[in-house]
MDTraj code that builds the backbone (N, CA, C; nanometers):
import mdtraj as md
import numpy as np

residues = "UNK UNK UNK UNK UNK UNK UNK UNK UNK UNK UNK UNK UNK UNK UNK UNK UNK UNK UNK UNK UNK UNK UNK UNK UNK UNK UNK UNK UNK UNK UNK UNK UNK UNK UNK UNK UNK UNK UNK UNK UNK UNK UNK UNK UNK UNK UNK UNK UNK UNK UNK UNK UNK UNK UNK UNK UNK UNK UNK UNK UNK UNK UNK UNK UNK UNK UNK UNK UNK UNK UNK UNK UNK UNK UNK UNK UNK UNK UNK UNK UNK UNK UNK UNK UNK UNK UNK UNK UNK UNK UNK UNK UNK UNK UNK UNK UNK UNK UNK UNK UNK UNK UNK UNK UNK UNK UNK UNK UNK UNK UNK UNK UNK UNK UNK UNK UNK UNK UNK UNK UNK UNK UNK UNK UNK UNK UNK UNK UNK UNK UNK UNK UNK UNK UNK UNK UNK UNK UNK UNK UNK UNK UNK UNK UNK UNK UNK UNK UNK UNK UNK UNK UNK UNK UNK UNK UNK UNK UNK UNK UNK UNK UNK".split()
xyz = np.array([
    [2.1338, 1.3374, 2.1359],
    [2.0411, 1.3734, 2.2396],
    [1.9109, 1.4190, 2.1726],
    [1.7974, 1.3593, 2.2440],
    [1.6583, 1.4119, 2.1850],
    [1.6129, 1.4957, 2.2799],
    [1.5455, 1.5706, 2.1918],
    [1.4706, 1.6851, 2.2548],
    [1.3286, 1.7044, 2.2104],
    [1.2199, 1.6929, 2.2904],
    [1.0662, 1.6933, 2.2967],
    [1.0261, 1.8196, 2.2946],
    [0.9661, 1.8335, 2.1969],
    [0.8340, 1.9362, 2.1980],
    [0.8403, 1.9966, 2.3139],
    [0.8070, 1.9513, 2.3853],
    [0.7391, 2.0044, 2.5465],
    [0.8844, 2.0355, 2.6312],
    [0.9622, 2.0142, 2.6150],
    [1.1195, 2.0834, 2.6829],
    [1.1051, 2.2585, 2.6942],
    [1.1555, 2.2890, 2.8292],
    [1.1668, 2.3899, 2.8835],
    [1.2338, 2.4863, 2.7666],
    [1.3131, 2.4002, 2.7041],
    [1.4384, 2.5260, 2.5942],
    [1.3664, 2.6033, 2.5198],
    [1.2460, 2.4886, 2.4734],
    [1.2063, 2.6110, 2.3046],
    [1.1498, 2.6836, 2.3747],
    [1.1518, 2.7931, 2.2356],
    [1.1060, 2.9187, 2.2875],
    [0.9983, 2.9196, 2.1698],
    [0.8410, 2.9580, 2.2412],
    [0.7225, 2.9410, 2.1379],
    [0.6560, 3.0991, 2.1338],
    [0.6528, 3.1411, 2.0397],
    [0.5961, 3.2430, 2.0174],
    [0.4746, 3.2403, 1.9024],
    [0.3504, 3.3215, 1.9164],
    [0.3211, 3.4037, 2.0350],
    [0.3418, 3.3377, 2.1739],
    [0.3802, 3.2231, 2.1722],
    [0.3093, 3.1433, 2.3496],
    [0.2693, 3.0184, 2.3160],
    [0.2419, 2.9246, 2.4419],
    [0.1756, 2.8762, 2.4330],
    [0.0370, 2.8809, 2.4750],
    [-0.0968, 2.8095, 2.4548],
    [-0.2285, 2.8497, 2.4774],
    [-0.1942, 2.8391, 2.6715],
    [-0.2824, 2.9593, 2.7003],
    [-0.4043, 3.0278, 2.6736],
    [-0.3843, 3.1196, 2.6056],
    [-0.2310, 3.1898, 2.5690],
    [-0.2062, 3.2929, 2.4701],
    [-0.3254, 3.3314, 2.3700],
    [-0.3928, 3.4021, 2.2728],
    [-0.3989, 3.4121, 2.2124],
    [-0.3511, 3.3288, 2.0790],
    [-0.3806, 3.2754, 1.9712],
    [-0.3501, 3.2024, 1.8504],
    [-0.2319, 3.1467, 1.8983],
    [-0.2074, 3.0827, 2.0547],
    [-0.0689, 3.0433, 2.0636],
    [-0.0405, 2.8745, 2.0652],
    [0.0471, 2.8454, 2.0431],
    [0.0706, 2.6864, 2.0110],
    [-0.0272, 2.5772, 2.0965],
    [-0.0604, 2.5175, 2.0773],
    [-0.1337, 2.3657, 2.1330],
    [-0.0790, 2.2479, 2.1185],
    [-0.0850, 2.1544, 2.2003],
    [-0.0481, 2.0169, 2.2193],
    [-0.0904, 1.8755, 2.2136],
    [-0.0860, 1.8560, 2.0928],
    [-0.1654, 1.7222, 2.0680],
    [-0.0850, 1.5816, 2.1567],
    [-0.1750, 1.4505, 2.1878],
    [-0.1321, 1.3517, 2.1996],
    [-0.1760, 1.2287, 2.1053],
    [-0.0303, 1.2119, 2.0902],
    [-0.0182, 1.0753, 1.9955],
    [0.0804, 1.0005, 1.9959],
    [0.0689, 0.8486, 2.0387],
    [0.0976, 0.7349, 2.0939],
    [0.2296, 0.7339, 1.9346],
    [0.2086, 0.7790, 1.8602],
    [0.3142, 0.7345, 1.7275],
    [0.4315, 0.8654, 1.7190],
    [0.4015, 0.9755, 1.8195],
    [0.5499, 1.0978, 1.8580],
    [0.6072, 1.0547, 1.9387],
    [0.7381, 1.1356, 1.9568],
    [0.8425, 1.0683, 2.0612],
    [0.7630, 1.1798, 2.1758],
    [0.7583, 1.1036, 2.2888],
    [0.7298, 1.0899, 2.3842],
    [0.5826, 1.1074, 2.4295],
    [0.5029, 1.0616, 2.3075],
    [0.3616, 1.0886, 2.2726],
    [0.2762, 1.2107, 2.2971],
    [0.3818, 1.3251, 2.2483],
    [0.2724, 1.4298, 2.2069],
    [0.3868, 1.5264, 2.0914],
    [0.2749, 1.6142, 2.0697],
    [0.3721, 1.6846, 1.9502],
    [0.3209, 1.8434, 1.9555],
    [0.3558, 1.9469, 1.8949],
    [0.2977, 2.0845, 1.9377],
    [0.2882, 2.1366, 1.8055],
    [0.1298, 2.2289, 1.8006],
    [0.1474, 2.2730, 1.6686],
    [0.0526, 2.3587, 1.6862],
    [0.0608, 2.4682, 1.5869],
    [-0.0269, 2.6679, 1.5678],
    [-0.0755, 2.6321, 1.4445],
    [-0.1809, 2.7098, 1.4152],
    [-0.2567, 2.7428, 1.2897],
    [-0.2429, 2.8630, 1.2658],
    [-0.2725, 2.9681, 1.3235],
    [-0.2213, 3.0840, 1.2855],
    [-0.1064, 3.1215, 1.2291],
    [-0.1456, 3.1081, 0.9988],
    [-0.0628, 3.0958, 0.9487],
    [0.0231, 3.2662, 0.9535],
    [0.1639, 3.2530, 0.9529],
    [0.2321, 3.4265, 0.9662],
    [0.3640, 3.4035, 0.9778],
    [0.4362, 3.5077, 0.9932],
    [0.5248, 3.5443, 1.0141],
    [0.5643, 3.5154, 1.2168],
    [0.4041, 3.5735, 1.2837],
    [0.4598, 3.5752, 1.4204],
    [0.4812, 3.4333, 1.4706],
    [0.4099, 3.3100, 1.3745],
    [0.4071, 3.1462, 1.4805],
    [0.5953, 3.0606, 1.4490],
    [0.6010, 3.0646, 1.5613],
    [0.7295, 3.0049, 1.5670],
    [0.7534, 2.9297, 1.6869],
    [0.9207, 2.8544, 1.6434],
    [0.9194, 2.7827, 1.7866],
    [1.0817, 2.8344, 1.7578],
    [1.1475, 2.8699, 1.8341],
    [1.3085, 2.8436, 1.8709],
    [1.3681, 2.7294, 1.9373],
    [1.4956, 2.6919, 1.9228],
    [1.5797, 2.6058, 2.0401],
    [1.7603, 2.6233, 1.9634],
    [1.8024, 2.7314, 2.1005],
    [1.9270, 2.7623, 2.0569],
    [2.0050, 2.6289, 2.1414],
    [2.1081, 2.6053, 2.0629],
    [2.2047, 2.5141, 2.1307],
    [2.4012, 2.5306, 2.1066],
    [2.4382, 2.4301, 2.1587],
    [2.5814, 2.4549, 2.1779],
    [2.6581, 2.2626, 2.2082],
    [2.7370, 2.2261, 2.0936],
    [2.8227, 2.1770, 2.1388],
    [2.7355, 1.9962, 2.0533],
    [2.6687, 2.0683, 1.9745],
    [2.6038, 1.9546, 1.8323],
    [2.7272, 1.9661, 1.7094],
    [2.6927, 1.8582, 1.6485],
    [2.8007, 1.9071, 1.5081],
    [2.6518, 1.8653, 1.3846],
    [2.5844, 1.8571, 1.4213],
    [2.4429, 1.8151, 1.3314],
    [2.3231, 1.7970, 1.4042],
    [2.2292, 1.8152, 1.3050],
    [2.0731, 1.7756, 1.3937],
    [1.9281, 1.7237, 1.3052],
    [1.8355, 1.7393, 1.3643],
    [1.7749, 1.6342, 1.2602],
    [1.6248, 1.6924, 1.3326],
    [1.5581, 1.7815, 1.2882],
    [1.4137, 1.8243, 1.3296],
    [1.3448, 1.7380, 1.2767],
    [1.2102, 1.7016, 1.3578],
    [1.1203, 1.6658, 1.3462],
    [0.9772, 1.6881, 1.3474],
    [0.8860, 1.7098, 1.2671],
    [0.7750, 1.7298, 1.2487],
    [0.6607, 1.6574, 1.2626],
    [0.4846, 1.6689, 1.2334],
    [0.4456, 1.5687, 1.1363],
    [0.3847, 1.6058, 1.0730],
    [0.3141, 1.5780, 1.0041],
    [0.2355, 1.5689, 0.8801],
    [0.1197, 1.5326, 0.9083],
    [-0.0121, 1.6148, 0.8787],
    [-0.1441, 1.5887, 0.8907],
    [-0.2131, 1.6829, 0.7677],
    [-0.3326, 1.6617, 0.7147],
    [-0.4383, 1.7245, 0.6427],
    [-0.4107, 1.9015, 0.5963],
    [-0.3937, 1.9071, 0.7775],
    [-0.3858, 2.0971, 0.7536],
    [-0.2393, 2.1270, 0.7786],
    [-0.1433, 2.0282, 0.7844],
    [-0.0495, 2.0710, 0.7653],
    [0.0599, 2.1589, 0.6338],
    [0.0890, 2.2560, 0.6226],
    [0.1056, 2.2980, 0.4443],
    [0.2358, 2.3715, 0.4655],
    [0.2946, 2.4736, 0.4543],
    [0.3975, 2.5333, 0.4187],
    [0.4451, 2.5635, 0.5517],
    [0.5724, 2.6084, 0.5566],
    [0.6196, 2.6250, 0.6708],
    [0.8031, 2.6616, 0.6328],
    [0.8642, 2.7281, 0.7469],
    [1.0022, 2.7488, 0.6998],
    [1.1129, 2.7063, 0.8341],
    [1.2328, 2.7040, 0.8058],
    [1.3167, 2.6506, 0.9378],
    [1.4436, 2.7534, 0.8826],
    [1.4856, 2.8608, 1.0113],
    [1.5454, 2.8992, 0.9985],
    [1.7221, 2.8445, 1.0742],
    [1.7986, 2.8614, 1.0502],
    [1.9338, 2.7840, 1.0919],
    [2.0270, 2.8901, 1.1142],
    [2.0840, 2.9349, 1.1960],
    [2.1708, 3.0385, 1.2101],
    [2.1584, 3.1808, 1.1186],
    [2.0222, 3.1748, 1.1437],
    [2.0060, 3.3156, 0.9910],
    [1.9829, 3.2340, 0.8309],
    [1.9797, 3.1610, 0.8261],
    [1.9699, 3.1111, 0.6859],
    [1.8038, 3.0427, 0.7082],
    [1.7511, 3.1064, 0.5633],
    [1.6362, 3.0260, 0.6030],
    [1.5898, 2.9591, 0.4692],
    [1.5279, 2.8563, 0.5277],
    [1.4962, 2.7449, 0.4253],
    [1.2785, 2.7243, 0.4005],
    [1.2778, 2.7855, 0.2888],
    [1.1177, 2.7510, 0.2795],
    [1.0781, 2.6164, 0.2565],
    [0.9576, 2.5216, 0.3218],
    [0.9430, 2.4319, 0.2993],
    [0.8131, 2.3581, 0.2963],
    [0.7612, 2.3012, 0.2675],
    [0.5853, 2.2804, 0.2471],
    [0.5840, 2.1188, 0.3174],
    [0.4833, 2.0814, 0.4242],
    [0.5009, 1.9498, 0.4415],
    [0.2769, 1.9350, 0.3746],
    [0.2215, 1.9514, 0.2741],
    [0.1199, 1.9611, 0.2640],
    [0.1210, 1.8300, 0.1884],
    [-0.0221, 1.7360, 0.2762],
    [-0.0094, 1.6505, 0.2268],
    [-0.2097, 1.5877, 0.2814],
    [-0.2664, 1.4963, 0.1964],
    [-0.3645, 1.4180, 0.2512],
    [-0.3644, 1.3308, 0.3459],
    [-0.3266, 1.2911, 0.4183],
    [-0.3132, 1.1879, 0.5261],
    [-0.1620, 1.2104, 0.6235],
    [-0.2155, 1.1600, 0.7213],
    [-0.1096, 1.1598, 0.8349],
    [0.0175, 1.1046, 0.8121],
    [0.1546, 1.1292, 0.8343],
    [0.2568, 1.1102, 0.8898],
    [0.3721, 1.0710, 0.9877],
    [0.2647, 1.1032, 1.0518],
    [0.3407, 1.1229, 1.2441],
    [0.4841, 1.1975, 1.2374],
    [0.5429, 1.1338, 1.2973],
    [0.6977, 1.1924, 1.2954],
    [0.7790, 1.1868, 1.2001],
    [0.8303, 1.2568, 1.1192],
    [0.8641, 1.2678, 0.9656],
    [0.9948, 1.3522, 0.9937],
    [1.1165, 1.3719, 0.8836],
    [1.2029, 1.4053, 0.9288],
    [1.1653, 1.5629, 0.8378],
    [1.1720, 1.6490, 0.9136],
    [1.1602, 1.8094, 0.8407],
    [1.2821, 1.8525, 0.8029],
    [1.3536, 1.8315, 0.8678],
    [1.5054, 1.9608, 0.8179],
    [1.6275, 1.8734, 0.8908],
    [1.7399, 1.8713, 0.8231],
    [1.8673, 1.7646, 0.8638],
    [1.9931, 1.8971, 0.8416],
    [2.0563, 1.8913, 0.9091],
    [2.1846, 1.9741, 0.8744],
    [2.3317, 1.9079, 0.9803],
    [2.4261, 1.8643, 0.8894],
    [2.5466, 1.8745, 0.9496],
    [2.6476, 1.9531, 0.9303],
    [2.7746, 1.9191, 0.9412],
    [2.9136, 1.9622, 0.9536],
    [2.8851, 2.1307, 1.0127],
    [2.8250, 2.1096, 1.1349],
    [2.7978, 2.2609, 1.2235],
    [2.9554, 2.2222, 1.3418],
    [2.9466, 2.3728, 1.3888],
    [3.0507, 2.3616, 1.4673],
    [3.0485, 2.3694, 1.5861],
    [3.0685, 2.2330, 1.6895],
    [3.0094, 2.2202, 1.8030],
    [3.0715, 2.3631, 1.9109],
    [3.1656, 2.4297, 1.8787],
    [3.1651, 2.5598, 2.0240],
    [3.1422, 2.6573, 1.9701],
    [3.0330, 2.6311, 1.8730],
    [2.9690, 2.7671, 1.8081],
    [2.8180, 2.7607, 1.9115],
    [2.7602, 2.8775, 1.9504],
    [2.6028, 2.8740, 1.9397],
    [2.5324, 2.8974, 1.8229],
    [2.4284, 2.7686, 1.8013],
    [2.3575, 2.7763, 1.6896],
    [2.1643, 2.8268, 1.7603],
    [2.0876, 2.8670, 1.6019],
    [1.9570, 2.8773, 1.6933],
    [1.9087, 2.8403, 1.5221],
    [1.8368, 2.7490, 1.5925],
    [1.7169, 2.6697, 1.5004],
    [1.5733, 2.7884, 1.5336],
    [1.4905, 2.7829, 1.4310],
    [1.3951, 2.8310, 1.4368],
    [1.2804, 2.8108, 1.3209],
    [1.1774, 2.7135, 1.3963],
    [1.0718, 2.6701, 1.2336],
    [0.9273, 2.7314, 1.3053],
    [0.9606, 2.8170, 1.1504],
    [0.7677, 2.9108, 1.1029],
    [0.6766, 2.8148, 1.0859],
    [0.5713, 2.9092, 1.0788],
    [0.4123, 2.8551, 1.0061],
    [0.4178, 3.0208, 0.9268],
    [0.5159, 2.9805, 0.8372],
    [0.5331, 3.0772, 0.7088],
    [0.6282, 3.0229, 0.6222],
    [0.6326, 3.0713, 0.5166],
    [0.6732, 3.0475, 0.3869],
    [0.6820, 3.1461, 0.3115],
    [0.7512, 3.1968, 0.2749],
    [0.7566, 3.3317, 0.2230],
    [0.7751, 3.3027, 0.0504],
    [0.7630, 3.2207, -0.0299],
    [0.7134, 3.1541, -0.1626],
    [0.6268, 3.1275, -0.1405],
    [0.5038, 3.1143, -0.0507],
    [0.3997, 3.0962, 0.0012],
    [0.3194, 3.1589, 0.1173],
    [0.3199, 3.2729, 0.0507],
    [0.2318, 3.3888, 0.1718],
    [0.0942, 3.3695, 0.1523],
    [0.0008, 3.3214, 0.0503],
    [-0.0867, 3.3086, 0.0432],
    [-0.1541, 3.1737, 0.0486],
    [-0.0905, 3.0816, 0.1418],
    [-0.1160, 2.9527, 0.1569],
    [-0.2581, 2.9598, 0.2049],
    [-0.3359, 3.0484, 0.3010],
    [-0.4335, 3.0092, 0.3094],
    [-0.5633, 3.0387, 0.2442],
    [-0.4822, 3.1170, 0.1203],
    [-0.6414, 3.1403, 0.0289],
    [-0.5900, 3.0994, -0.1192],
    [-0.4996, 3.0655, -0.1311],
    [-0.4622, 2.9905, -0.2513],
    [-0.3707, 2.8542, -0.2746],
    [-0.4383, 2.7407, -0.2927],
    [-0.3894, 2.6361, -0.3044],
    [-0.2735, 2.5438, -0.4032],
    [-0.2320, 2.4764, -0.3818],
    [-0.0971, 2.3956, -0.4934],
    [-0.1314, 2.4152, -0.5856],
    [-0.2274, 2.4383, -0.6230],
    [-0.2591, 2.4314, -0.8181],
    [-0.2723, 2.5801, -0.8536],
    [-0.2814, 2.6910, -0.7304],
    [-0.3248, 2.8405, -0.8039],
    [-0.4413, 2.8217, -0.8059],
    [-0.5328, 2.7865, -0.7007],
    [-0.7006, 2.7704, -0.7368],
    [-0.7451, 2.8759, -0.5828],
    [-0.8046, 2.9503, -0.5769],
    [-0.8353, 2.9897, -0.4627],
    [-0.9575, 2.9239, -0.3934],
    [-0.8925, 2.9426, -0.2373],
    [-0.9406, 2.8304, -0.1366],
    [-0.9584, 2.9306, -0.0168],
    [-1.0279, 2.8554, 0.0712],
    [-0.9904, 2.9101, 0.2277],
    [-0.9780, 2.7912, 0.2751],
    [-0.8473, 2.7676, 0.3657],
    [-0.8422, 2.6744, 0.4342],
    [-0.7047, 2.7051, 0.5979],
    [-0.7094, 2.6504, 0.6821],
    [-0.5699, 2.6218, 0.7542],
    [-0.4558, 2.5952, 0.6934],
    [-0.3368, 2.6732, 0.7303],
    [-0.2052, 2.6567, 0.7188],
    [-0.0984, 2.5888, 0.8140],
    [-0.1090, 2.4995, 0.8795],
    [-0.0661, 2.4236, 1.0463],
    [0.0620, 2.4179, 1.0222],
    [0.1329, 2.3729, 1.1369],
    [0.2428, 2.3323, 1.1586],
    [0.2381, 2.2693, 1.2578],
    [0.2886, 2.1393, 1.2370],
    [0.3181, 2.0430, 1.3762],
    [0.4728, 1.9998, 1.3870],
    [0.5098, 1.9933, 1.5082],
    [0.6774, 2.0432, 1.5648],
    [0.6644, 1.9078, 1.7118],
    [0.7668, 1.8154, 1.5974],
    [0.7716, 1.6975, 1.7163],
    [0.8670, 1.6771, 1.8346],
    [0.9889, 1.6667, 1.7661],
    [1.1433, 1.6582, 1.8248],
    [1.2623, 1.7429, 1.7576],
    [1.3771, 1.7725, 1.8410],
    [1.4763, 1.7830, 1.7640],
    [1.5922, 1.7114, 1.8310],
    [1.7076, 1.6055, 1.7293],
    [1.7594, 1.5521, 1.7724],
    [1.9007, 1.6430, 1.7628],
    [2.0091, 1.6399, 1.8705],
    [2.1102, 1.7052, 1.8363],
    [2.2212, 1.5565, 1.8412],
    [2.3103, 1.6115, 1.7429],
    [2.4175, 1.4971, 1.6705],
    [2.5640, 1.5218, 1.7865],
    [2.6277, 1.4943, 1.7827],
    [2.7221, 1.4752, 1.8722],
    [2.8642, 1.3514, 1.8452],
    [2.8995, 1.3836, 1.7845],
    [3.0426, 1.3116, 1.7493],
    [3.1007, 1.2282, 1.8828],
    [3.1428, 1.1188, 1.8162],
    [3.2041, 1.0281, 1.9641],
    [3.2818, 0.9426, 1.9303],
    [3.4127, 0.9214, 1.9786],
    [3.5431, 0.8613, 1.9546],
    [3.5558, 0.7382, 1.9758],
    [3.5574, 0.6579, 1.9782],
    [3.5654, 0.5251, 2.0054],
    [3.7182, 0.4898, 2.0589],
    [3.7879, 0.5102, 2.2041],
    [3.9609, 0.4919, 2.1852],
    [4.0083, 0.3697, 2.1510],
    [3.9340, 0.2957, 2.1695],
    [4.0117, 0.1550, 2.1802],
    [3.9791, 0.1421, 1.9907],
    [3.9051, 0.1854, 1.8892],
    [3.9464, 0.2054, 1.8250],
    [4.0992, 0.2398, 1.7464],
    [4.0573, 0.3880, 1.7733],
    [4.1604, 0.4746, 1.8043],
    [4.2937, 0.4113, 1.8051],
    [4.2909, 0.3504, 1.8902],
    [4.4423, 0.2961, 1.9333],
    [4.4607, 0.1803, 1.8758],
    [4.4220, 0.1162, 1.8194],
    [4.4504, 0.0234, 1.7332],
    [4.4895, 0.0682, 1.5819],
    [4.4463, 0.1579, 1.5378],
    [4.4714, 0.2439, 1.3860],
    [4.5649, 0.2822, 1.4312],
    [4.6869, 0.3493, 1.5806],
    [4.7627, 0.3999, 1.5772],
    [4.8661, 0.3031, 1.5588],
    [4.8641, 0.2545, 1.6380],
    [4.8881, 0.1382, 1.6872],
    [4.9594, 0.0679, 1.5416],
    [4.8802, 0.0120, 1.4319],
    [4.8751, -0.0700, 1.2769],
    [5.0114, 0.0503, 1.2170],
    [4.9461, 0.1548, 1.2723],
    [5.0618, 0.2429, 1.1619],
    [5.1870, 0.2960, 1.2072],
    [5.2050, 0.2472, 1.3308],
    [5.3479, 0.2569, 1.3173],
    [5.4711, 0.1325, 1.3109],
    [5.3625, 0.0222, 1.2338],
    [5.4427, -0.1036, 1.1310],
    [5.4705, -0.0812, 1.0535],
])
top = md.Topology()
chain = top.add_chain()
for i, resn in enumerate(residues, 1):
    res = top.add_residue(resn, chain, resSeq=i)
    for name in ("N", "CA", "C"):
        top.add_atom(name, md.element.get_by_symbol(name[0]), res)
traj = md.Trajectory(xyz[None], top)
């Protein structure tokens, strides 16, 4: 099952605009469902949530643009620092993959515009050169994984083995 940017679930903090420094919504014909959401206000407070139930894996999606640079995805409390900084566009790029989760567990995804190996992303650059620039994050989809049986499979493997 895919899930869009713009779905009721996530939870965006600070907000979305008119908030204050709060998330915005670009459109582009190359995201799933042609738009994607993304904050500059690099920190600790820019985030997006989406708790779920009854995935066994998932597969976030991002993209990649100019001012896009460090960023982190947190997973049930575990968090992962990660940089998507790059010269040219991307579009929808795969950010963070995780399986063998346990579907009647609740899980909660959660990706920063922080980096905590990178607190000073916006005045010091990849090489250690000081800069001023934007720290972005753009937040496309998240797909949730879902295991599925095939019976008529199934029943044929049972089926073979009791010859």
């Amino acid at each position: 099952m895919k899930i869009d940017d713009q779905d009721k679930a996530w939870v965006f903090s600070p907000g979305r605009l008119p908030v204050q420094d709060g998330w915005d919504t670009t459109i582009d014909s190359s995201l799933y469902l042609h738009s994607g959401s993304f904050v500059c206000p690099y920190g600790q407070g820019s985030s997006a949530s989406y708790t779920f139930i009854g995935a066994s894996g998932i597969v976030l999606n991002g993209y990649i643009w100019p001012d896009g640079r460090a960023f982190s995805v947190t997973l049930d409390g575990v968090v992962h620092n990660m940089d998507a900084t790059s010269h040219w566009r991307d579009n929808s790029t795969i950010f963070f993959a995780a399986g063998n989760l346990d579907p009647g567990v609740l899980h909660k995804l959660t990706i920063s515009d922080y980096n905590s190996d990178k607190a000073n992303c916006t005045r010091v650059d990849e090489f250690g050169q000081p800069v001023l620039r934007y720290c972005c994050l753009g937040l496309d989809s998240l797909t949730l994984l879902q295991a599925a049986v095939t019976v008529k499979y199934v029943r044929r493997v049972l089926l073979a083995d009791q010859f």
